[in-house]
N, C-alpha and C positions, 0 to 999 in steps of 0.2 A: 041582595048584595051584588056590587056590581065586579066583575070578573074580566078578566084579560084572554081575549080571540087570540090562543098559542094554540092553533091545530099541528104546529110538527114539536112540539116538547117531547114527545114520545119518541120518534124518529132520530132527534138532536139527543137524546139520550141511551141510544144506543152503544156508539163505541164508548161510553161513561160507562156502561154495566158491564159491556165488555173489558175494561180497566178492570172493575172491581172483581168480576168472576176472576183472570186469571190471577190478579195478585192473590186473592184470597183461594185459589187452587195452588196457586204455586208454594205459598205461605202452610197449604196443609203437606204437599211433597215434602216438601226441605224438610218437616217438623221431624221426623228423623236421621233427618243428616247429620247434625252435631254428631251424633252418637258413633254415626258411623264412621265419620271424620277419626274423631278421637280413639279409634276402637284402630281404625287402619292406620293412624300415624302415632301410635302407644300414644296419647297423649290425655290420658284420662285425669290430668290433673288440671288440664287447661278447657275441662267442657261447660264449664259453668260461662269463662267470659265466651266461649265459641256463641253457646246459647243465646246469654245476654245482649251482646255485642246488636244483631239485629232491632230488639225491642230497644234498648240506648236510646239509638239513635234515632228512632221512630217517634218515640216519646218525647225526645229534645226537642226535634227541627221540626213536630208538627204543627206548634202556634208561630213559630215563624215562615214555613211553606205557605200556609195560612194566608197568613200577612204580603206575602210575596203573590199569590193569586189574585189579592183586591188590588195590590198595585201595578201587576205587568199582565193579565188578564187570567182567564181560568186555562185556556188553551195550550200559551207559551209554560203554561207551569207543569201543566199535565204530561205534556209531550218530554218535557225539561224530565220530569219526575221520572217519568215511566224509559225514559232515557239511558237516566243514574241507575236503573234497577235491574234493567237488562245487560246493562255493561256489568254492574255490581256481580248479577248471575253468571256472563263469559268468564270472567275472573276468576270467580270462584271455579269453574267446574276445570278450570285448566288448572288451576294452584299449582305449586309444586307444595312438598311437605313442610309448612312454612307457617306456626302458628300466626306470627305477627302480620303477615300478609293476609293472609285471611281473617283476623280481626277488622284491617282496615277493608280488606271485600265485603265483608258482611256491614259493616257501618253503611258503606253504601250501599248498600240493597235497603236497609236501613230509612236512609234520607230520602231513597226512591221511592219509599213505602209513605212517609210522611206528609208527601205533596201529593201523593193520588187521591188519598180520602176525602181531604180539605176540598179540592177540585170538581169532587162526586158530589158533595155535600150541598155547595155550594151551585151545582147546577140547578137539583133540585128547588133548592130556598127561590133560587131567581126565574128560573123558566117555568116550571111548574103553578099552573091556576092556584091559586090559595087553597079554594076544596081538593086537589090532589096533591100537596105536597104529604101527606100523612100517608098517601099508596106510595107515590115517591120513595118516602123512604123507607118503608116497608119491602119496597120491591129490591132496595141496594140492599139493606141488611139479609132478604131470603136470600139472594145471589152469594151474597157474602158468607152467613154462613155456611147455605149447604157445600159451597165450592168447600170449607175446613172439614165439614164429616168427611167428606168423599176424598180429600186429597192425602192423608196420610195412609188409604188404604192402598190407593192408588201407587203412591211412592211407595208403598213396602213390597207391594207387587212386584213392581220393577226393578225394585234392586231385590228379590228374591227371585225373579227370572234370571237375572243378567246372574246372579250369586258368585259376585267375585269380592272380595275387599275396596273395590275400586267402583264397585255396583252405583254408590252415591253419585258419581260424575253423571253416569248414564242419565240418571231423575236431573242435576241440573241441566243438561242438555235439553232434555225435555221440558224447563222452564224456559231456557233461553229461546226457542223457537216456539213457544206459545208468546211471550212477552215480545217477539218481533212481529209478531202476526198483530198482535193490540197496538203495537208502537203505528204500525203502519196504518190501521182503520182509524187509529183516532188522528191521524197526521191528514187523511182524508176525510175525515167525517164529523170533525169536532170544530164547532167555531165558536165563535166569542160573540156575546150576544153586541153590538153597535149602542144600543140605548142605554147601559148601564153603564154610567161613567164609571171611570178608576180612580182608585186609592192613592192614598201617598206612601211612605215608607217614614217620611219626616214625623221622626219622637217615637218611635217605634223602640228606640233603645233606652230611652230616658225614663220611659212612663208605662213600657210594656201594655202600650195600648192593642187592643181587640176592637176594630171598628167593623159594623156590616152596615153599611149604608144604602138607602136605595134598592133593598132586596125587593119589593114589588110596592107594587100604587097603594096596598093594603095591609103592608106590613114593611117600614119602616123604621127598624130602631136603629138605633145607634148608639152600641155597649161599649163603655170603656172598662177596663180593668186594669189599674194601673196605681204606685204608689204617687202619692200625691198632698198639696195641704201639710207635708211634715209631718204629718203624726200618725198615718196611719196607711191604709187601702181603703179607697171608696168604689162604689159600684155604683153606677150612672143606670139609666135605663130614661131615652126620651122617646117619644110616641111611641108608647106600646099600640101590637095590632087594636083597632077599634072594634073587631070582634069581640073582646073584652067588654065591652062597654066603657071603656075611658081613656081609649084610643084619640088622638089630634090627626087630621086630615093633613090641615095644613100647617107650616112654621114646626117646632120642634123643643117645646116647652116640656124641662124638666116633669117627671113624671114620678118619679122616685131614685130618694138617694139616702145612701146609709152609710155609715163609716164602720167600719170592719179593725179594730185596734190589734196592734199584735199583740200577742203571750208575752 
């Protein structure tokens, strides 16, 4: 099988893991803050949306961060993302006693979360040899998760050092200066690959399309997901990888499609 001469994808993938460790370290800190929040501003009736509020938003804006990466590049979105998240975290750690303020901080930490992963993902699929996109993501997910075991004990430390009702600020501090530290290596370190043209953004609202195009010489699909035809959702799927065995080299002839009816 023939294979793509990418000797620095490991190196260009650096501040990417560096992204993932600390959102996913900081992601484990915070995972006690709600609590604390609510406990230091009597607010225990408002801890479910404090909680929420983060994962919302993450879960909303991550098919359209997404979308925004194949069209303005992986790099401007990264940097954009991890931007929202670090500002989202100053915010927070300054609040005053202010639930609704800090709904809208936490949203954006949020939306900053939403665009990182896409970003990561997506380096992997494109830089990475075909035989290693499966260490690839193997390697973000170990990053990933061990940063969540390690980070809530972490954060409980420190606010049981500092043990004041106000302890919580101290751990976001300690986000915001790790997530300036990643802001800055991927602002140095992270480029955009030149050979992999960009996306559009056009019908993105229409038809809630998902396109990957172009993701390597050997894996090429191009998934739609979107309603369509009137009557239902179809799922597209053209040149599957030809590791498959019924993969298209060249052109991009329908491969499978099935209609999906609603309830």
């Amino acid at each position: 099988m023939e294979t793509t001469n990418n000797n620095g994808y490991m190196k260009g993938f650096i501040p990417y893991a560096v992204a993932a460790a600390v959102m996913s370290l900081c992601g484990g800190f915070t995972a006690s803050v709600p609590t604390a929040i609510a406990t230091a501003w009597n607010a225990d009736a408002s801890l479910t949306f404090i909680t929420l509020a983060y994962s919302l938003a993450a879960a909303a804006m991550a098919p359209i961060m997404g979308k925004l990466g194949g069209a303005l590049g992986r790099r401007k979105v990264l940097l954009a993302s991890l931007g929202l998240y670090t500002i989202g975290q100053l915010l927070i750690a300054i609040c005053p006693a202010n639930i609704p303020m800090l709904l809208v901080f936490r949203f954006m930490v949020g939306i900053g979360a939403a665009g990182i992963a896409p970003s990561i993902m997506a380096y992997i699929m494109v830089e990475f040899p075909p035989e290693k996109i499966a260490f690839g993501f193997t390697l973000y997910l170990a990053l990933a998760s061990g940063m969540v075991v390690f980070g809530p004990t972490i954060g409980s430390f420190i606010m049981s050092a500092v043990g004041t009702p106000d302890a919580w600020r101290t751990v976001m501090w300690v986000c915001v200066v790790l997530c300036v530290i990643s802001v800055i290596l991927c602002f140095v370190m992270a480029k955009d690959n030149p050979n992999i043209p960009k996306g559009s953004m056009q019908g993105f609202d229409r038809s809630a399309d998902v396109r990957c195009d172009s993701l390597h010489p050997h894996l090429r699909p191009a998934v739609r997901l979107g309603r369509s035809y009137h009557s239902g959702v179809y799922w597209r799927c053209c040149c599957l990888p030809d590791y498959f065995g019924h993969g298209r080299k060249e052109g991009c002839q329908p491969h499978y499609e099935r209609q999906i009816h609603r309830s």
